[in-house]
C-alpha positions as CSV (number, residue, x, y, z in Angstrom):
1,X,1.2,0.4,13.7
2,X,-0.5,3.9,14.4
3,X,-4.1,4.0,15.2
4,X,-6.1,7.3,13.4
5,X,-9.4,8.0,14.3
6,X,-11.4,9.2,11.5
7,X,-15.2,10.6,11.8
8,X,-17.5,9.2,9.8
9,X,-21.2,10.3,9.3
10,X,-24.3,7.4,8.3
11,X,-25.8,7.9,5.2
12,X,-28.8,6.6,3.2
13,X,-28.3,5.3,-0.6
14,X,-30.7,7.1,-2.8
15,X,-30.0,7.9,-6.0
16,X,-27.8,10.4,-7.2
17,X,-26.8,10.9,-3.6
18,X,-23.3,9.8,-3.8
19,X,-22.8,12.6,-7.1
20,X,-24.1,15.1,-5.2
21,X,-22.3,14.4,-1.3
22,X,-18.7,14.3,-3.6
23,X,-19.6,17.6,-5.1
24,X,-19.4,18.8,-1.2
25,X,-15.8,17.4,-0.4
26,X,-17.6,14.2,1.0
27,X,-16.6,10.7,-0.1
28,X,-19.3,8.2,0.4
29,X,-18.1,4.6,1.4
30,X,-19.3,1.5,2.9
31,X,-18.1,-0.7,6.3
32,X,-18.6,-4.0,6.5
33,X,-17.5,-7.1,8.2
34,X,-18.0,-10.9,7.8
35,X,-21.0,-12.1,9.2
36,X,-22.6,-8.5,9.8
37,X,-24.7,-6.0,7.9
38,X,-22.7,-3.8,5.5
39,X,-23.3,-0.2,6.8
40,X,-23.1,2.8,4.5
41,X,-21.3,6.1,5.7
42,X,-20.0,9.1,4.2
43,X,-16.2,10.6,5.3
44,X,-14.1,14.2,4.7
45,X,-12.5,13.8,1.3
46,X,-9.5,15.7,3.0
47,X,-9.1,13.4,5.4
48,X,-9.4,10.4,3.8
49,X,-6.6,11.7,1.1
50,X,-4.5,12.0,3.8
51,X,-4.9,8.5,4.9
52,X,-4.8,7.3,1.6
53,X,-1.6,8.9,0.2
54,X,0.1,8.4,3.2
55,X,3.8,6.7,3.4
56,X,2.8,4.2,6.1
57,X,-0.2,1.8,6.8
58,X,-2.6,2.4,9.5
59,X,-5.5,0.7,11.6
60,X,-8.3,3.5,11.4
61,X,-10.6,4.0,14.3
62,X,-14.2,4.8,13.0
63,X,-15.6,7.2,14.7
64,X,-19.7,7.6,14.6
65,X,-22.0,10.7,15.5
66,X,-23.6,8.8,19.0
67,X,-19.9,8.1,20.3
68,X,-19.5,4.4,18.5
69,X,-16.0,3.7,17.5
70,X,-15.1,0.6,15.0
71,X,-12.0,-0.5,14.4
72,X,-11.0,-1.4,10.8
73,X,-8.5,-0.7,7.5
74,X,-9.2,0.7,4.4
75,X,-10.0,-2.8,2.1
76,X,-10.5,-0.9,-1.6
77,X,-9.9,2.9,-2.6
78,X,-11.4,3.8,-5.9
79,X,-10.5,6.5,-7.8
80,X,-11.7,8.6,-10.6
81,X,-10.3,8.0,-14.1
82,X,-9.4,11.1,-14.9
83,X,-9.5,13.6,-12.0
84,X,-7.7,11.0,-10.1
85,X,-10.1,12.3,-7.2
86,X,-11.4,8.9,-4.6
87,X,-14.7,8.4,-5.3
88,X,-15.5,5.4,-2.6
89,X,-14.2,3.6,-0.4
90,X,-14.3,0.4,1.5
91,X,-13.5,-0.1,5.2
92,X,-13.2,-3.8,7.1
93,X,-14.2,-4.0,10.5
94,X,-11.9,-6.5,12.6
95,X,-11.3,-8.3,16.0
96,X,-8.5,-8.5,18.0
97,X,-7.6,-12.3,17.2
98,X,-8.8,-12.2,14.0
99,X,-6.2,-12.4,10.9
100,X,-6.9,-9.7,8.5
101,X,-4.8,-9.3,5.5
102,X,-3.4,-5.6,4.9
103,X,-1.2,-3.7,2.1
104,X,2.0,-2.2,3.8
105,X,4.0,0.3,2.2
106,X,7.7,-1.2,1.2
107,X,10.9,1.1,2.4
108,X,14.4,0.5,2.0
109,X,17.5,1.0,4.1
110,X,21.0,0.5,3.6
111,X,23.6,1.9,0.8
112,X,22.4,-0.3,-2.1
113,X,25.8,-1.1,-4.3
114,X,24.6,-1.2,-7.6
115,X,23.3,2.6,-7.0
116,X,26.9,3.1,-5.6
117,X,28.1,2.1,-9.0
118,X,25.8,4.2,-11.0
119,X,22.8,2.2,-11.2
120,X,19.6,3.4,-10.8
121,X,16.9,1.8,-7.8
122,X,13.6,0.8,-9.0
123,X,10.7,0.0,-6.6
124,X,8.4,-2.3,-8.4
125,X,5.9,-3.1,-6.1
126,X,5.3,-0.4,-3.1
127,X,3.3,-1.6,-1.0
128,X,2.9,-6.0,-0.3
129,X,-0.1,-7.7,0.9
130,X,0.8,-9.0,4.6
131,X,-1.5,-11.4,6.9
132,X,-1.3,-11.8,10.4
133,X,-2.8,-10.4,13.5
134,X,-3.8,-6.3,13.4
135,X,-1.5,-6.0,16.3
136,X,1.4,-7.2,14.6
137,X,1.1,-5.1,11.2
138,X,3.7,-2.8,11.1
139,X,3.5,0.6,9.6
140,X,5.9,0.0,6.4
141,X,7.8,-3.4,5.4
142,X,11.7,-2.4,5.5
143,X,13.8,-4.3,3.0
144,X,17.5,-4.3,3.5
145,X,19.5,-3.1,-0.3
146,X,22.5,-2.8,0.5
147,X,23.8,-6.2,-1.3
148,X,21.4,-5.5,-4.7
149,X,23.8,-5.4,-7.3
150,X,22.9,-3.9,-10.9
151,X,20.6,-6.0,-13.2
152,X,19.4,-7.6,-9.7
153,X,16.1,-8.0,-8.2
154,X,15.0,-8.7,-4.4
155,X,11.7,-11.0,-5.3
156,X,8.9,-11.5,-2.4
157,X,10.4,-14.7,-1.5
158,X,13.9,-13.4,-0.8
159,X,12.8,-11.1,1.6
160,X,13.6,-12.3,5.5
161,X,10.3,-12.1,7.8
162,X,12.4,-12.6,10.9
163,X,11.8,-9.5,12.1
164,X,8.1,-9.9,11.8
165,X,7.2,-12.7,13.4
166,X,3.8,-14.1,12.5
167,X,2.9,-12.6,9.7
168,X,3.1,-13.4,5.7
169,X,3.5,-12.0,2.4
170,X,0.4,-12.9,0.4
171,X,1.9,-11.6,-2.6
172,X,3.2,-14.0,-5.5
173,X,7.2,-15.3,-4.0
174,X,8.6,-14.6,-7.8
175,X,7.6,-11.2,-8.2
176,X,10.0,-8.7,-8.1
177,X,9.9,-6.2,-5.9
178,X,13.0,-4.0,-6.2
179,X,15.4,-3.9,-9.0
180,X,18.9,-2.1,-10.0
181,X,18.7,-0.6,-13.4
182,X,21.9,0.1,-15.1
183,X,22.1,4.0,-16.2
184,X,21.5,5.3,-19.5
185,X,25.3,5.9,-20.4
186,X,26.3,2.7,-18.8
187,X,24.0,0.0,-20.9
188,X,25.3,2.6,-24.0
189,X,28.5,1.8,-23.3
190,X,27.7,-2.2,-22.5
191,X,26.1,-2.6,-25.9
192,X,28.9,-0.6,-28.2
193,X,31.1,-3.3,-26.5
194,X,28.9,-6.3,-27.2
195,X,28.2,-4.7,-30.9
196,X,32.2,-4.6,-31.3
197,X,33.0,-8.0,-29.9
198,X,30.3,-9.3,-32.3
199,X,32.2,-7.7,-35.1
200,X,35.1,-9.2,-34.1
């Protein structure tokens, strides 16, 4: 998994401070970490969009004014209502050995069949909640489609961890997280023939 350094700056809660730092393309946020004092800091809104919207999952080096760097992944993104803008954010510090538990997008690979046949692919779920050790974590989960038929689903628990070794999907095992969706003209066409073997 990639390692991005972001620079963040400390900042004292006061009130109406966080209003008026957002109005400045800053996003205030918080760092914390079991056992420690949660520290408040303030980050580019740019930059942080860019981590947040990204297509893969990273650890994010902190980086502070006097030179401190603290490892740690974004925990909790909140965003506006309406503007859609983030308005704060939560980062988790971590060790080395420690088991952290991180959301990592979902990709795909392989010629899925039911798409072949005119079915459309749905992603459900994008990203899966994955435990194990930060070194492990890798940037996106791949899931293998080529079998998925249409009106089939891959669920959590039917996809192979093999090839990642020590770590585990938090997620719930029967939720879906890719279907096949028949098209339009082909469920048409499957329900004109169960509407004229019913009047049969």
């Amino acid at each position: 998994m990639e390692t991005i350094v972001l620079a963040v700056e400390p900042r004292i809660v006061k009130k109406g401070e966080a209003k008026k730092i957002r109005k400045d393309g800053v996003v205030p946020a918080v760092v914390y970490h079991k056992g420690e004092e949660t520290v408040a800091i303030s980050v580019d809104e740019l930059a942080l969009k860019k981590l947040v919207h990204s297509a893969e999952s990273h650890i994010i080096d902190l980086q502070f004014p006097d030179g401190k760097i603290k490892r740690s992944f974004i925990k909790e993104v909140q965003f506006h209502p309406v503007t859609d803008r983030i308005i704060h954010t939560d980062f988790q510090l971590f060790s080395a050995e420690e088991l952290i538990e991180l959301e990592v997008p979902v990709a795909v690979s392989g010629n899925c069949a039911g798409v072949e046949k005119g079915g459309k692919l749905l992603i459900i779920l994008h990203a899966l909640t994955i435990k194990g050790k930060p070194e492990n974590m890798p940037d996106h989960l791949v899931v293998d489609i080529t079998a998925l038929e249409i009106g089939h689903s891959i669920h959590v628990r039917e996809i192979p961890m093999v090839a990642y070794a020590g770590l585990q999907i938090m997620d719930d095992p029967d939720s879906p997280v890719i279907t096949v969706l028949a098209s339009k003209k082909e469920a048409d066409v499957t329900a004109e023939a169960a509407a004229s073997t019913t009047a049969s």
